[in-house]
N, C-alpha and C positions, 0 to 999 in steps of 0.2 A: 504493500500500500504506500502511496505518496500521499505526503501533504501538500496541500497548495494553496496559497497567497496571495492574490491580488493586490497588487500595491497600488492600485486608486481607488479613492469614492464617487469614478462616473458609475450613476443608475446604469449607464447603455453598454459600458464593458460588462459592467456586473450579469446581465441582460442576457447577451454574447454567450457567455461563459454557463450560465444556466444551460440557455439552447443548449450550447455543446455535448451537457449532460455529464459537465464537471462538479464535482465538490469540491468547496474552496472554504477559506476563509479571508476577509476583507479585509485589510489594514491598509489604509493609506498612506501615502508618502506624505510630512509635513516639509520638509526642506523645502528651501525657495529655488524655483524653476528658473536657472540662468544656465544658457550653453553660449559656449566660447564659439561654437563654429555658427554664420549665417546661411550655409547651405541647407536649404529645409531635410534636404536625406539624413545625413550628418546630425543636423539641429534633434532633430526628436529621438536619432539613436541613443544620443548625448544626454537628453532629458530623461528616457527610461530608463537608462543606465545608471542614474542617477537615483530615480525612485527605487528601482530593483535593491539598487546596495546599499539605500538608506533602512529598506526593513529585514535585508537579508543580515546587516550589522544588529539589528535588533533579535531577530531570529535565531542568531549565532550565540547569543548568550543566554539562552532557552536550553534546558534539556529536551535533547530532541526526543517526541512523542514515540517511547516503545520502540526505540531502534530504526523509526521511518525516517525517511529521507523527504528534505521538501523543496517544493521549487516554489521560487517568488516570479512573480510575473509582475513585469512595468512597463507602462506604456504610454504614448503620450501621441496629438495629432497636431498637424497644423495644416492651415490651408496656404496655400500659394499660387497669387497671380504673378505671370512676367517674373517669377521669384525672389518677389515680394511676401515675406512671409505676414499672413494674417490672423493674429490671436483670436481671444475670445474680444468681444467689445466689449468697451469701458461704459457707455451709454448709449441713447438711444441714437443721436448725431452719427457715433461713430459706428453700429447700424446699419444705418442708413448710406454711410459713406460706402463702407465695405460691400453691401449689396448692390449697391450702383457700380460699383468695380467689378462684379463679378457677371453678373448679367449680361446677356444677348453673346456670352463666349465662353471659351473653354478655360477653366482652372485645375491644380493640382492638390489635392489628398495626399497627405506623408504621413503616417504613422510608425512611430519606431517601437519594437521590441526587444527589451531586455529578457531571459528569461537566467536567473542564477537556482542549480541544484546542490544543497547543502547535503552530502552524505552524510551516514550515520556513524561513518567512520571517520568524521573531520574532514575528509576533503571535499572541493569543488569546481565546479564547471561551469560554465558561463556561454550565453549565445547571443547575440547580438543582431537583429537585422530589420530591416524596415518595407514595405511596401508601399509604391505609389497608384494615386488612381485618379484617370481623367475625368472631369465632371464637368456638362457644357449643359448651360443653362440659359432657358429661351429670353428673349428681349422683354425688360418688365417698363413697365408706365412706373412716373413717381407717383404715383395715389397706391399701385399695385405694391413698391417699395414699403411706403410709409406706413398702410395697412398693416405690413408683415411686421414692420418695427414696435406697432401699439400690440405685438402680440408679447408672452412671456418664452417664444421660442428660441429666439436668437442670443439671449444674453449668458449662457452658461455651452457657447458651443463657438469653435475655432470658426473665423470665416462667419459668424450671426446665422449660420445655417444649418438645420438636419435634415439629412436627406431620408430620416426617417419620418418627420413629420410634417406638418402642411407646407412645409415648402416645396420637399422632394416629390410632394404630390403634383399638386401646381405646376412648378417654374425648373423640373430639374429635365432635359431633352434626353441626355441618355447616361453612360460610363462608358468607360472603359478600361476595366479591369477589377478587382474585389467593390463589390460592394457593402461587405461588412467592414473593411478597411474605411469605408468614408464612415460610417456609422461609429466608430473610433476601434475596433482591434481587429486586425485579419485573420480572425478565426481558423480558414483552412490551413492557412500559412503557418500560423501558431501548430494546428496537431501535426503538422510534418516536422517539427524543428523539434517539438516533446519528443516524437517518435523516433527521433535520429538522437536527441539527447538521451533514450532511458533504453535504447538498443545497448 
């Protein structure tokens, strides 16, 4: 048996990880999100990397549960136009700004994956990798904008936008490439790198 760790409090990883038909348990990362590199691939590997070894330090000073071994999983998205990277918005302006950037063209999805396995014999292993995904979205009116901004969906999501909820319904034309990657963790991606990790 493994333990496993989610090292953020997104509902929508959380969500993911259900689906998948995982048991975990949630502990989020509190450390402050700063990466040295501006390349969004880079950037969010950097950020997970980050969460993953903030709880796997906490982890490590745990006796580990009945001999199991556990993996931390950290992860982290951003959106990027012209690679310009786009956090989560600060207010409703910036919103509005970021939505007007994105609309009537194509942007990019980065999510990076940490995942660190603490053996039960002290040692460990580590993996690191990210996926990107194209997102082109149809030409919006500024009422059609603004509407979306008087909503409570954009403020707790990279880019002011989920492509799982009334926006992706609406305003999103297609992908290409994961889908649960834009939703914040690349699931498929994820059980191929456990699977290579616990082989």
């Amino acid at each position: 048996m493994i333990r496993y760790i989610l090292a953020s409090a997104s509902p929508r990883r959380r969500e993911l990880l259900e689906q998948a038909g995982f048991a975990f348990e949630v502990i989020p990362a509190r450390g402050e999100e700063q990466a040295v590199s501006t390349d969004p691939a880079r950037m969010v590997e950097e950020l997970s990397c980050h969460k993953a070894e903030e709880i796997a330090a906490l982890a490590a000073k745990e006796p580990l549960q009945a001999g199991k071994d556990t993996i931390i999983i950290g992860s982290d998205t951003v959106v990027a136009a012209d690679g310009e990277v786009l956090g989560k918005p600060l207010d409703r302006a910036d919103a509005i700004a970021m939505i007007t950037d994105l609309q009537g063209r194509s942007h990019q999805v980065y999510t990076g994956v940490t995942l660190i396995r603490l053996r039960a014999d002290g040692s460990r292993d580590r993996r690191i990798f990210h996926e990107c995904t194209d997102v082109e979205v149809y030409p919006m009116t500024e009422q059609e904008i603004a509407a979306y901004a008087d909503t409570e969906e954009p403020y707790d999501k990279a880019g002011a936008y989920g492509i799982q909820g009334a926006f992706g319904v609406r305003y999103v034309r297609g992908i290409r490439g994961d889908y649960y990657n834009v939703v914040g963790l690349p699931v498929p991606r994820l059980c191929q790198e456990l699977k290579a990790m616990l082989e």
